[in-house]
Each structure stands twice: as structure tokens, then as C-alpha cells.
C-alpha positions as CSV (number, residue, x, y, z in Angstrom):
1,X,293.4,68.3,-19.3
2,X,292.9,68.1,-15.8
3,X,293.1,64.9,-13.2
4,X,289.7,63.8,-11.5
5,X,289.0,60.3,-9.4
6,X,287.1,58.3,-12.0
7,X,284.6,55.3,-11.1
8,X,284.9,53.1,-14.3
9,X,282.2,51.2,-13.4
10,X,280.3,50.1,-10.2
11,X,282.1,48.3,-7.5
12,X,285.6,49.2,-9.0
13,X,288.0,51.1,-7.5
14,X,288.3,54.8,-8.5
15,X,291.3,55.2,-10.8
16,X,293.0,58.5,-10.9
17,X,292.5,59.7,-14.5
18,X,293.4,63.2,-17.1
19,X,290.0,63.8,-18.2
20,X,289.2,66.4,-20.7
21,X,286.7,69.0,-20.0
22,X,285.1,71.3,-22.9
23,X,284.6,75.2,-22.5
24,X,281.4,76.1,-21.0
25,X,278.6,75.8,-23.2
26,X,275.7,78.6,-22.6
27,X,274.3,78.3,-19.2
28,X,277.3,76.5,-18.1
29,X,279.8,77.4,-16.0
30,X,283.8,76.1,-15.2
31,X,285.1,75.8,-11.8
32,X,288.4,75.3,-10.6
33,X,287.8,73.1,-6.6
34,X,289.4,74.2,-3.6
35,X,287.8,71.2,-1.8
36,X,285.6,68.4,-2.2
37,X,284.1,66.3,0.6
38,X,284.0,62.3,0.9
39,X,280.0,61.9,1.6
40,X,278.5,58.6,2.4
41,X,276.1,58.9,-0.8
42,X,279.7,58.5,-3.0
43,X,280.8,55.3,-1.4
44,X,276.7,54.7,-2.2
45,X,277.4,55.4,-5.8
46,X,280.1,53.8,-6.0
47,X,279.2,50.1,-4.6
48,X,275.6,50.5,-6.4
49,X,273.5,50.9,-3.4
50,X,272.6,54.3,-5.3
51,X,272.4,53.9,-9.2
52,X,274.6,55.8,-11.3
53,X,275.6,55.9,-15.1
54,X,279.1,54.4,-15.3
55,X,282.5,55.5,-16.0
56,X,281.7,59.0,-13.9
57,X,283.4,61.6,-11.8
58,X,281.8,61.2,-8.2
59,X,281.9,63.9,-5.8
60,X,279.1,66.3,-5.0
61,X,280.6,68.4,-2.0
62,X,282.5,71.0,-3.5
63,X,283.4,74.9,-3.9
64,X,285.7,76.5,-5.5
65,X,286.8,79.5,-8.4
66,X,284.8,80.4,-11.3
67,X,287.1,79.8,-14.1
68,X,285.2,81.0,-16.9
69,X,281.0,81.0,-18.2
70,X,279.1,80.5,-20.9
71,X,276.7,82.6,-22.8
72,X,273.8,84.1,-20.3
73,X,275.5,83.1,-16.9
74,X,275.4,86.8,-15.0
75,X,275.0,85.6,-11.3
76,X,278.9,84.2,-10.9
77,X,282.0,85.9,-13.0
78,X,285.6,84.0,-13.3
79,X,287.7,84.8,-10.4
80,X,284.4,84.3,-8.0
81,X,284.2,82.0,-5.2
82,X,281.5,79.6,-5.6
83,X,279.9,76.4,-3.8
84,X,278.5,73.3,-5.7
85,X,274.7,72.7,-5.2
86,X,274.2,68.9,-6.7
87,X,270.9,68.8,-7.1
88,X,269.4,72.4,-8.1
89,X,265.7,73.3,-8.3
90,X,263.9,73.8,-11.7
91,X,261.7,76.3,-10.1
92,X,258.6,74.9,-12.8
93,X,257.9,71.5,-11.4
94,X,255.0,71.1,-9.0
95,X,256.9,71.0,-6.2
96,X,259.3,73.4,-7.0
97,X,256.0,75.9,-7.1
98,X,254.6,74.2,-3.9
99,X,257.6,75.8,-2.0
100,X,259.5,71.8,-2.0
101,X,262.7,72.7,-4.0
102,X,264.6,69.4,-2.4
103,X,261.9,67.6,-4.3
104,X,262.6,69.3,-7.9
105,X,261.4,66.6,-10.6
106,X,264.5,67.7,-12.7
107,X,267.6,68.0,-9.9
108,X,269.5,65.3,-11.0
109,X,268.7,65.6,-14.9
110,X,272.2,66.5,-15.9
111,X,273.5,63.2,-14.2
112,X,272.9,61.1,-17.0
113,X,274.2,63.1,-19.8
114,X,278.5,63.4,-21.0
115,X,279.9,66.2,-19.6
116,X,283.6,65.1,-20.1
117,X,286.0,62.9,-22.1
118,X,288.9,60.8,-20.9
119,X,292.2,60.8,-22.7
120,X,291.1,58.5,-25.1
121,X,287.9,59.5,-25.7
122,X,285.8,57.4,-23.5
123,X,282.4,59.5,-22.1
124,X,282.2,60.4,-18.6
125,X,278.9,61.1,-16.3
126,X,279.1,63.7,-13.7
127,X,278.2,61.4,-10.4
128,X,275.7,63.8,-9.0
129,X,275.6,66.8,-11.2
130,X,278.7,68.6,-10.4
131,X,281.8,65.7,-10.4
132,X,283.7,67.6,-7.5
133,X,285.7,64.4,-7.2
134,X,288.5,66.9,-10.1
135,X,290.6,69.1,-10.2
136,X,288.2,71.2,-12.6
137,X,284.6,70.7,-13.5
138,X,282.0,72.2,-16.2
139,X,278.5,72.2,-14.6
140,X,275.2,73.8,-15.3
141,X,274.8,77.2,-14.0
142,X,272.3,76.5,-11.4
143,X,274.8,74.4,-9.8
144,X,276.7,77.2,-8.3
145,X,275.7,79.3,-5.7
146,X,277.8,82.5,-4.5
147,X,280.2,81.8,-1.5
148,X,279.4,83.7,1.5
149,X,281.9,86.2,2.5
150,X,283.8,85.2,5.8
151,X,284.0,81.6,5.0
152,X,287.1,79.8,3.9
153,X,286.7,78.4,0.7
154,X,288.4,75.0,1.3
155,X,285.5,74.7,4.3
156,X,282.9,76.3,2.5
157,X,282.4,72.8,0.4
158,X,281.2,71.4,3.0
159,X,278.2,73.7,3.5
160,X,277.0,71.9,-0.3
161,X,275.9,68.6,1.3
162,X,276.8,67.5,5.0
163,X,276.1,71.1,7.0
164,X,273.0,71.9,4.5
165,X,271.9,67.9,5.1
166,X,272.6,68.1,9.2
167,X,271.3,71.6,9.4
168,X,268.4,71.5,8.0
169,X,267.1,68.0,9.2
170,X,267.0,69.8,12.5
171,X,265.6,72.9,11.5
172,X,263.6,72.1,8.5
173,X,262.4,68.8,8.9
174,X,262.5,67.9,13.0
175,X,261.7,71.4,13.6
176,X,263.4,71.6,17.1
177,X,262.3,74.0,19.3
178,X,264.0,75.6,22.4
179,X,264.4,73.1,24.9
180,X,263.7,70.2,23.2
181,X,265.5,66.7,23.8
182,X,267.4,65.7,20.1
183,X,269.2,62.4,20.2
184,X,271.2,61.8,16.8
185,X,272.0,58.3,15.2
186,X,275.9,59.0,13.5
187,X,278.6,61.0,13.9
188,X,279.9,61.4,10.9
189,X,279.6,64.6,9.0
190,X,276.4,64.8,8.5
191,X,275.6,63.4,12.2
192,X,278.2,66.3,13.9
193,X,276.2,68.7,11.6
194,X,273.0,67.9,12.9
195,X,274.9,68.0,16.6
196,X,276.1,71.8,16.0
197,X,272.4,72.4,14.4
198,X,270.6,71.3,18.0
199,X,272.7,73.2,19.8
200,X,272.1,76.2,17.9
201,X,268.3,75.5,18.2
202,X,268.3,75.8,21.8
203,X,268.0,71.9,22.7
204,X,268.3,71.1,26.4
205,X,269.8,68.0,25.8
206,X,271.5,66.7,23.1
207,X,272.8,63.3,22.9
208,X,274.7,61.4,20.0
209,X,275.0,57.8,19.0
210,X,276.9,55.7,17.3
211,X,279.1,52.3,16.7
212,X,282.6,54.2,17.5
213,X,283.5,55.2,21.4
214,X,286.4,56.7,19.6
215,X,283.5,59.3,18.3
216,X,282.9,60.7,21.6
217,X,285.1,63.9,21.6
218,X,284.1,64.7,17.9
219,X,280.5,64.4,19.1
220,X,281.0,66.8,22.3
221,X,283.1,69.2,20.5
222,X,279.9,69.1,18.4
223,X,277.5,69.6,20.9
224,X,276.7,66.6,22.6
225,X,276.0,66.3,25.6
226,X,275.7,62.6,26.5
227,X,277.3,60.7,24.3
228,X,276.1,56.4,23.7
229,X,277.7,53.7,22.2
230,X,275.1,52.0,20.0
231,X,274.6,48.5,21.3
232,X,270.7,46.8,21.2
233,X,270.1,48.4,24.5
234,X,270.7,52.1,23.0
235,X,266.8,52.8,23.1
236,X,267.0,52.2,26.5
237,X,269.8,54.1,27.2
238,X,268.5,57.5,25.4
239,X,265.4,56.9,27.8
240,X,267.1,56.4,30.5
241,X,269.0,60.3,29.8
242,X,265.8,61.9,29.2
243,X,263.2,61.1,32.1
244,X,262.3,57.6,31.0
245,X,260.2,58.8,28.1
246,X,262.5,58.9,25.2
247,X,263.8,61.5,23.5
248,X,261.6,64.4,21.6
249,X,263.2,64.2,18.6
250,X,265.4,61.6,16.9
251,X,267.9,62.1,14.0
252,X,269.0,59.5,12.2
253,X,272.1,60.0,10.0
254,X,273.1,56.6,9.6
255,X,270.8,54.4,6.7
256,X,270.4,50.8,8.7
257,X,267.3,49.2,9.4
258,X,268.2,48.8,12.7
259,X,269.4,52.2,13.6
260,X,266.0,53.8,11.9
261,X,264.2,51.2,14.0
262,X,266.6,52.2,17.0
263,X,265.8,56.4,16.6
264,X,262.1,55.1,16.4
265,X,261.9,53.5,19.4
266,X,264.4,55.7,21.4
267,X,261.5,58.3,20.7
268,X,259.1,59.2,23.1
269,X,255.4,59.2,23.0
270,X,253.9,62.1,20.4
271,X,258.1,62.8,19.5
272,X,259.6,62.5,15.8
273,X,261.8,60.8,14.3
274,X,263.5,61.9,11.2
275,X,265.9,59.8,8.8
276,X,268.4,61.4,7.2
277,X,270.2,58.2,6.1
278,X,270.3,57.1,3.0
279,X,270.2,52.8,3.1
280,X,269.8,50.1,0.4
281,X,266.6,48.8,-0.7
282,X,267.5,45.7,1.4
283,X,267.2,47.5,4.1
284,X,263.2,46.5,5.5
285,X,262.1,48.3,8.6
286,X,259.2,47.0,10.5
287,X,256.3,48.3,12.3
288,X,253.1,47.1,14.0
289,X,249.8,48.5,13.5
290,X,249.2,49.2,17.2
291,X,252.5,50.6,18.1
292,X,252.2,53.1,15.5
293,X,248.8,54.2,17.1
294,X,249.7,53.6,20.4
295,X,252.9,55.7,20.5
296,X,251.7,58.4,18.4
297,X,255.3,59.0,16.8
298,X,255.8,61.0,13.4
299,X,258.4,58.9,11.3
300,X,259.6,61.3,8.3
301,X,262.0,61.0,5.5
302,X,264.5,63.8,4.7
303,X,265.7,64.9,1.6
304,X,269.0,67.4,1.2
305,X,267.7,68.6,4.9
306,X,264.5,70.2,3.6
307,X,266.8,72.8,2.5
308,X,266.8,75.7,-0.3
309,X,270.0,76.3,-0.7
310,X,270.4,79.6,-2.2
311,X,268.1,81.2,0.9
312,X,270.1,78.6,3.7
313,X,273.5,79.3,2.4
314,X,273.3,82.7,4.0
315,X,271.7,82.0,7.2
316,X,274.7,79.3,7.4
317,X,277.6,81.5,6.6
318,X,276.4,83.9,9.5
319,X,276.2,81.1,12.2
320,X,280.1,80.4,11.1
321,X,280.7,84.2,11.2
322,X,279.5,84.4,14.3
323,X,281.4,81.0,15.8
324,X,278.2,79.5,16.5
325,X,278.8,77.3,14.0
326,X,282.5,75.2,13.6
327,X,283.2,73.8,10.0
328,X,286.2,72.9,10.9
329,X,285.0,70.2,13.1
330,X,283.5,68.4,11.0
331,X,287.0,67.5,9.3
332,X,288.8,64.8,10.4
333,X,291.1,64.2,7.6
334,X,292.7,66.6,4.3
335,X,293.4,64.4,2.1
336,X,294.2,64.6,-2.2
337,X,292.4,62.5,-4.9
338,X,294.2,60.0,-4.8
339,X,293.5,59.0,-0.9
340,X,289.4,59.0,-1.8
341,X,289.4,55.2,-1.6
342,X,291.2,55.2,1.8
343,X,288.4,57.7,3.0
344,X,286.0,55.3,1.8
345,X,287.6,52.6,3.5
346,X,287.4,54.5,6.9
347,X,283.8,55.5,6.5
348,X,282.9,51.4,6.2
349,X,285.0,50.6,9.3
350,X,283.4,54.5,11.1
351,X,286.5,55.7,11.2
352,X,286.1,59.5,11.3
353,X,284.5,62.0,10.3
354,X,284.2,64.1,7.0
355,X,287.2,63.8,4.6
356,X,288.0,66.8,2.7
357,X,289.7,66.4,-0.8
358,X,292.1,69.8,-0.7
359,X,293.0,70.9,-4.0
């Protein structure tokens, strides 16, 4: 028995639980977590603006020690470090063969099957594939991608969903080149990832956004270097930093209709605009015909960061080697599992940053 924060059904509060785990099966493998991260997409999960089976173990920013593995698991043995990929590629799908692995067909097959029992028996659903929100989780074995050497372990989670979103939304989808203008809608973790990322790229200037002023310094120590308070003037304001014309390339991290419709128009002329942010279907952003031929803007969604995990984890763990990278300041608060709901209380209000669940 081991305890996990389980979500007995959608827009409950989690309920700190001793869940029963079985041994892994073949191709599975058990982890004991060393960390788990408080993503937006939980809280998402958890109030049903994204649809999960219910009672489940959230969580899906994670890393940890290989306990022990199933039949025909040879890439991770018990005793190594790991980090939780929630949605792995099939490598068979069409675009899993096109080279678009953050697309698989089949990443999120293993979300709506049992994985684990509670006490008395009721069925649980792994949230998004891995259920990091436990002290101990069974998971398939394409779920688990060797830690890099160098990294804390505890921080290393984090590279599963924030620094692999942030990351590659600048360097996979935005593609930002040297010198480029980046403004980024968020500071949360994802937000301060995508910060660190435009540095790295080379951007002349890099300027963050969001609802908090108390943000600032977490966005600087990030990278930025302007820093706005979003108010309905914000467009104006990013223009105003970068020549009048608007920013090259806009980030948003946030999910709003009115901050995608913000990053848009704080854009300039031929830019792009990427969303990272995941928002309700509620959430209807307009365009006209002629401003969308007029300003000749690229408007993209973004998926996991355009990322491949097991060929960015690497490229990743160097940048933090080489202090080009800081996971550490992404972390605003170490918390247990049974603070979770407090973390999610912060991120409504934009209190913070990332939230890491220390084992």
C-alpha cells in the first residue's frame, strides 16, 4: 500500500488515499517519485475543463527510482533514476511515422484503463498515464525515460511537462532565431520555461506578461527583460518595447481567449504567435477575414512543445549542466501530497510558480 492524492470524481477535492498497486505486469514498470509537479492541465482535470475517467490519481510531472519491471523491460533496471513521459509515442501511427510523435494516435491510451485499487477495492484511472500525484506508481514502460546524469532527481520531474512544454514551444514550434523579439503570455512554469528557452535561443529582447506584478522577479531571473502587467492595453505596450511593430514572436502559456487574442495582436506584421495554453471549449477567439490577410501573422497550436522526448531530454540535461538552464527557478513552493489543493488554489488566484510535490 502506498498513499497517492486521489480525485474521486470531477470537481471534488482530492482526498489523500492508501491505494494498492499490483507488481508490474510485462512491459510495465514500478517507480518509487522523488517529485511530482502541480501543472495547470491537473487543476484542468480535476474541475473538467479536460475530461478524465473518474476516481484517478492525477499528476503527470514526475521522476523518480525504478523499483522493479516486468517481463521484456531492458532500457531501465530497479535502482535507476527515471523521469515520467505522460503521453509516449507509439512509433506505428501516421504521425508517429511522419516524424509528429506529440501527435501519437495512442499517447493517452493507458488513461482510461485500472491501473490501481483503493483499500476497499474501488478501481482507479491513472490521470494522464503515469498518476505521479503517489507515492509509488506502475506505468507502461514507455513511460519512463532514463534521467540524465547531472540533474537532481527531485528537479529532474520537472523536465516531464513544464521545461519540455516551455522549451520546445520556443524551439520547436516558434522556432526563434538569434535576435529575435519573444514576448511570453504567463509566468508560471511553463511561462518561466519558455523565458529561460528565449534566452538560450539568442533573443534580443525578451519580454514577459502576466496578471501578477508580484511575477516580475521570477520572470527576470528567467530571462526577461521587460517585464508587463497584463491590462487591455498590453498589445500596446509590447509594441511600444519593440519599435512600434509588435513583437516577432508571441508565446502564450496562459489558455484565455483574451490572452490568445492579446499574443495575437501584440504580434507584429509576418510574426507568430504560438499557444501553449490549454483553455476550455468556452473559450471562443475571434478573428476577421481581413486582419488575418492584412497582418500576415501565423497563429499555431502547440502540443507537449513539439517535443520528442527521449531525443530533447538530453539536449535539456546539458543546458542545466552547463547553468544555461536553472530548474530550480521554476520552483516556487515544495510542498507534500497533501498541500496539492492549496497549490491549486494558488495557481487560480496566479500565485506562483511551479509547485513541486517532494517525496
Amino acid at each position: 500500500m502506498v498513499r497517492a492524492a486521489v480525485l474521486p470524481a470531477i470537481g471534488a477535492p482530492l482526498t489523500i488515499t492508501r491505494i494498492e498497486l499490483p507488481e508490474p505486469g510485462p512491459g510495465q514498470v514500478r517507480v518509487r517519485l522523488a517529485a511530482a509537479g502541480v501543472c495547470h492541465s491537473d487543476l484542468s482535470l480535476s474541475d473538467g475543463t479536460m475530461r478524465v475517467p473518474v476516481p484517478a490519481v492525477l499528476g503527470h510531472e514526475g521522476a523518480g527510482t525504478v523499483v522493479s519491471v516486468g517481463e521484456g523491460v531492458t532500457h531501465v533496471s530497479p535502482g535507476d533514476g527515471v523521469v515520467l513521459n505522460w503521453a509516449p509515442s507509439c512509433g506505428t501511427c501516421h504521425h508517429c511515422a511522419i516524424g509528429e510523435v506529440w501527435l501519437c494516435a495512442h499517447a493517452l491510451t493507458g488513461v482510461g484503463e485500472v491501473y490501481a485499487r483503493t483499500e476497499d477495492g474501488t478501481p482507479l484511472h491513472p490521470g494522464l498515464n503515469v498518476a505521479a500525484f503517489a507515492e509509488e506508481t506502475v506505468v507502461a514502460a514507455n513511460c519512463v525515460l532514463p534521467a540524465p546524469d547531472g540533474v537532481p532527481l527531485a528537479e529532474a520531474a520537472l523536465l516531464g511537462c513544464a521545461v519540455l512544454t516551455g522549451y520546445g514551444a520556443v524551439h520547436h514550434s516558434a522556432r526563434v532565431r538569434e535576435g529575435e523579439s519573444v514576448v511570453v503570455f504567463g509566468a508560471g512554469g511553463v511561462g518561466l520555461a519558455a523565458l529561460q528557452a528565449a534566452r538560450i535561443a539568442g533573443a534580443g529582447s525578451v519580454i514577459a506578461v502576466d496578471l501578477s506584478p508580484e511575477k516580475e522577479e521570477l520572470a527576470r531571473r528567467a530571462g526577461a527583460t521587460e517585464y508587463v502587467t497584463a491590462s487591455d492595453a498590453t498589445a500596446k505596450e509590447v509594441r511600444a518595447l519593440t519599435g512600434g511593430r509588435g513583437a516577432d514572436v508571441a508565446v502564450e502559456c496562459v489558455g484565455r481567449a483574451a490572452s490568445i487574442r492579446a499574443a495575437w495582436d501584440a504580434t507584429r506584421r509576418g510574426g507568430r504567435t504560438t499557444v501553449v495554453g490549454i483553455g476550455g471549449k468556452d473559450q471562443q477567439v475571434a478573428f476577421n477575414a481581413l486582419e488575418i490577410f492584412h497582418w500576415g501573422r501565423t497563429l499555431s497550436g502547440c502540443v507537449y512543445g513539439n517535443s520528442d522526448p527521449a531525443a530533447d531530454l538530453p539536449v535539456l540535461a546539458e543546458h542545466v549542466r552547463a547553468g544555461r538552464l536553472d530548474l530550480a527557478a521554476l520552483v516556487t513552493d515544495r510542498i507534500g501530497l497533501a498541500d496539492i489543493p492549496a497549490a491549486f488554489a494558488d495557481m487560480t488566484a496566479g500565485r506562483g510558480a511551479r509547485a513541486l510535490v517532494v517525496f
